[in-house]
N, C-alpha and C positions, 0 to 999 in steps of 0.2 A: 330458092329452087328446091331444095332438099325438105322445107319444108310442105310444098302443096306436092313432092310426092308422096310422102309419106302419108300426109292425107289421103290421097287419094289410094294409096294401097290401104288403109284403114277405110275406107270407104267402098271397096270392091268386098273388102273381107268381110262387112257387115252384112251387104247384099245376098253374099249368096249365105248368110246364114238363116237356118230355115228357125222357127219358134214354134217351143212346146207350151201347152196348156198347164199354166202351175196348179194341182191340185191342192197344196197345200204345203206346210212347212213346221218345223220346230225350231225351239231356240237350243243351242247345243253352250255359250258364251255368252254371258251378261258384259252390257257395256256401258259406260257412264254416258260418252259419247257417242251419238249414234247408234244404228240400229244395231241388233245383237248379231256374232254368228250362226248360224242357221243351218240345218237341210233342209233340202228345197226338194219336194217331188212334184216330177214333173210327165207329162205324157204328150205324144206326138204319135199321127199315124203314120205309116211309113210309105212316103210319095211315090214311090214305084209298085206295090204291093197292096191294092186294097185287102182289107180286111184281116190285118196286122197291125195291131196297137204295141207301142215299147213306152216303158214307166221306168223315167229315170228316179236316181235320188244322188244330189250331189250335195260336195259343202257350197257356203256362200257366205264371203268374212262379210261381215260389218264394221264398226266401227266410225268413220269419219271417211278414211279411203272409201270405206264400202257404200258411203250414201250417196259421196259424189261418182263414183263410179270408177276408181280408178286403184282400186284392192287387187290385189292379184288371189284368186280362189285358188284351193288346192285342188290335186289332183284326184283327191278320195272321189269318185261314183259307184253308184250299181246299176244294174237294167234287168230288167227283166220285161221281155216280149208276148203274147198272150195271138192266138188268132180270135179274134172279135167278131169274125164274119164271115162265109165264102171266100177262098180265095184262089187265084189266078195267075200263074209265073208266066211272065214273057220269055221270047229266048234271050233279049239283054241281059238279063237277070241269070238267066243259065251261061251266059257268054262270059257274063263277068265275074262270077261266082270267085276263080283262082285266085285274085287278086283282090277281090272284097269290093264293094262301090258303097261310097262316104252317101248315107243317107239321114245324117244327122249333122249339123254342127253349128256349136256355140261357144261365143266369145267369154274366154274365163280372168279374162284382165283386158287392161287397156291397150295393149299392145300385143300380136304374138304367142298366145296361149291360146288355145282352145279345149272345146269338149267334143269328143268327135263319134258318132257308130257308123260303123263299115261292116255291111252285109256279105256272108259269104252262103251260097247254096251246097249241100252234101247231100248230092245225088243218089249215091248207096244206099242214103237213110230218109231219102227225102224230107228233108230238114233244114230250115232254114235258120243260119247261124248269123246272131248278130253281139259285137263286140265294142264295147267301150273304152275308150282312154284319152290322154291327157296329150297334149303333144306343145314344144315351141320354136321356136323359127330355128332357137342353135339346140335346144336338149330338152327332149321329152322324159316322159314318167314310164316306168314301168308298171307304173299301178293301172290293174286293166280288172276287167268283167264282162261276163261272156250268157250268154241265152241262145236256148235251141227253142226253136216253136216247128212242133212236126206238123206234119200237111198229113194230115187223114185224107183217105180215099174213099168217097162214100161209095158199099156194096152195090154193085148194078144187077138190077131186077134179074138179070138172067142167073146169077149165083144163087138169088133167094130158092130161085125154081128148083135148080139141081138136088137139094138139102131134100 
């Protein structure tokens, strides 16, 4: 019994994680066995926001755990968010701004760790803040990283006129 739950809560946890595009990576660790470890950069648009692009870089151990898949990665990331295109806020997105809404996440071991970005909107600065970190089912990381991507307002012809 305990077994096909657990499955199956590792099997919801996978679903809703969403997947970034790997741009690329370096080796940071030589390994005799298996593959070496690694940053890994990576990029994802952000599902609620077109025309918001985030460029993660995380670790990713290697080794023998890390080919079969069952390494625990460390908590080290960065992000950085970019607007790439037009962009659009709904009022979800202003609704839920206080409390941040999880628009990123991925499995960083086999069990229980994740890599997570949670969007928060700053109204005052019209800016949209997005934050990364490490979290596990009993004790998360305090190691986090943080990006602002401001919302330009394109001048409307009537100001041109004024000048």
């Amino acid at each position: 019994m305990f077994k096909q739950v657990l499955f199956l809560s590792l099997l919801c946890s996978l679903s809703t994680t969403l997947l970034a595009e790997t741009l690329g990576e370096v080796s940071t660790k030589f390994r005799i066995l298996g593959p070496n470890d690694k940053i890994v950069i990576e990029a994802f648009d952000d599902p609620a926001v077109p025309g918001v692009t985030c460029y993660l870089s995380r670790a990713k151990t290697g080794g023998m755990s890390g080919a079969v898949g069952i390494a625990e990665d460390t908590s080290d990331a960065s992000i950085a968010c970019r607007q790439t295109g037009p962009v659009s806020l709904s009022a979800d997105i202003l609704d839920n701004s206080r409390d941040g809404e999880e628009v990123f996440k991925q499995r960083t071991s086999i069990l229980f760790k994740t890599l997570q970005v949670v969007r928060f909107y700053d109204a005052r600065r019209n800016s949209l803040i997005y934050l990364t970190y490490s979290d596990k089912l009993v004790e998360g990381s305090p190691k986090n990283s943080i990006t602002a991507v401001p919302l330009y307002q394109a001048p409307s012809p009537a100001a041109d006129q004024v000048r």
